[in-house]
Legacy VTK file of the C-alpha trace (Angstrom):
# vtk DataFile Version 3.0
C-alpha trace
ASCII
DATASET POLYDATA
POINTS 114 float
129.358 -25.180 -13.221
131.137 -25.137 -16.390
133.957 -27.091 -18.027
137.027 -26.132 -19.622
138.657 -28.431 -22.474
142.271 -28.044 -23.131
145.670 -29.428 -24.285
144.642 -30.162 -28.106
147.179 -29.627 -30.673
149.055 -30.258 -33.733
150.859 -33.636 -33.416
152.800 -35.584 -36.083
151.131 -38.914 -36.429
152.794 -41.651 -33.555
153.134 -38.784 -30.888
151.282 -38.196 -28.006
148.475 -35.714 -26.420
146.718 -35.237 -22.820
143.688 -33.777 -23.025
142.503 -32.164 -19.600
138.829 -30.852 -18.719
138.513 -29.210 -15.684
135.386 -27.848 -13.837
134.504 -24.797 -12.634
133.651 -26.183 -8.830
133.444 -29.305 -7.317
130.445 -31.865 -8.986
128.639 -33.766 -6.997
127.038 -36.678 -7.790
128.845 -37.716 -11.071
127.736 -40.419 -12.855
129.964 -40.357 -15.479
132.598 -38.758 -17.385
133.227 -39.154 -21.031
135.033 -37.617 -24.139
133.388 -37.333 -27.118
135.012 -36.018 -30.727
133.882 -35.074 -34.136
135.648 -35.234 -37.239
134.566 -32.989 -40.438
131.677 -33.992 -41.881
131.144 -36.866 -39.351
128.756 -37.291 -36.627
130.173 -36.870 -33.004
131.287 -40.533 -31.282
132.022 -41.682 -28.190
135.731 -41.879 -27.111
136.083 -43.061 -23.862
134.010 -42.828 -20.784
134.739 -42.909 -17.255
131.629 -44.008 -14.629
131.621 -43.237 -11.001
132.019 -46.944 -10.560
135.578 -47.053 -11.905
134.349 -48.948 -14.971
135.639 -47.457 -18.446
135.078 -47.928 -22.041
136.629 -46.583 -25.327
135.726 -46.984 -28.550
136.926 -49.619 -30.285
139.191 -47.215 -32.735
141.168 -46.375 -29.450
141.327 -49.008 -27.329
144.935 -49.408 -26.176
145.760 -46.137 -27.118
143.815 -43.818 -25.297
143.264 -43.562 -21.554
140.553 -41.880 -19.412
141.180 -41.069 -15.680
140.779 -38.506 -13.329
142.009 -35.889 -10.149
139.238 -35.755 -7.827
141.470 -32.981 -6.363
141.087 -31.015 -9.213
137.828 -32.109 -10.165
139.692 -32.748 -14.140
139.188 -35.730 -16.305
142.095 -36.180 -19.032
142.292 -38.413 -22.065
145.809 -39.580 -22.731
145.943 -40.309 -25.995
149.123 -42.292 -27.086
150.052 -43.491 -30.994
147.790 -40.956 -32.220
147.118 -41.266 -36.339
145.667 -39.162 -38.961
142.122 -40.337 -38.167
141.713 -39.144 -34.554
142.045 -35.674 -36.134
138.626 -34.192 -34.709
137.298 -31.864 -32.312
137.302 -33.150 -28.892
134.350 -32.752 -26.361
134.386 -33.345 -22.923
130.909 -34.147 -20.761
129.879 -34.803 -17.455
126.825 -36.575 -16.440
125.377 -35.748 -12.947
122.288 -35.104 -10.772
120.550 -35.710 -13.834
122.130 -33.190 -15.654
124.491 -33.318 -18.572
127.579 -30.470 -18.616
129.312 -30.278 -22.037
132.847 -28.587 -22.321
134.276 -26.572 -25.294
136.230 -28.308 -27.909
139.868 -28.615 -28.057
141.116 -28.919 -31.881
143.219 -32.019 -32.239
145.325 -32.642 -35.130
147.280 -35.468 -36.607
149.549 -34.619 -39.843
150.471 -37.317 -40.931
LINES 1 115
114 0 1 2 3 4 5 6 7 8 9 10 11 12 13 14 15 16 17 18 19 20 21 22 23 24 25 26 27 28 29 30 31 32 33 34 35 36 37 38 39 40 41 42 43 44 45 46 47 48 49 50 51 52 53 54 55 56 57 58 59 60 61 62 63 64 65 66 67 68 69 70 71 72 73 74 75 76 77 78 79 80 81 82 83 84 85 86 87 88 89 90 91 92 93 94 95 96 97 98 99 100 101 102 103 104 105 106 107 108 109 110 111 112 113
């Protein structure tokens, strides 16, 4: 199974982004979902995280801004990310937890000019 991040960008600061990661093939067992970014010279945080259970949470630097849902149909979790500002410039990481196993997408290169 692999994952495939897309929909970064360049984005003038107060615009929007959707961020989509789809998977190769259906995944059983999830346990989670999450996007992750990194920012130059900065560790890599959580952004927001989706469980099986329905129960989300974002980081506190996006919380009513971003959202984190997903199309079981498509077996794709996006991040909409709304009111974006220079400081969610990063590179943006998608995962999935399951059977145990953690699956880890490409980046997508999100920018914010400000």
């Amino acid at each position: 199974v692999q994952l495939q991040a897309s929909g970064g960008g360049l984005v003038q600061a107060g615009g929007s982004l959707r961020l989509a990661c789809a998977a190769s093939e259906n995944i059983p067992l999830v346990d989670h979902m999450a996007w992750y970014r990194q920012a130059p010279g900065k560790q890599r945080e959580l952004v927001a995280m989706l469980a099986s259970s329905g129960y989300r949470n974002y980081a506190d630097s996006v919380k009513g801004r971003f959202t984190i849902f997903r199309d079981n149909a498509k077996d794709t979790v996006y991040l909409q990310m709304n009111r974006l500002t220079p400081e969610d410039t990063a590179i943006y990481y998608c995962k999935v937890a399951y059977s145990r196993k953690v699956l880890w997408g490409q980046g997508t290169q999100v920018t914010v000019s400000s």
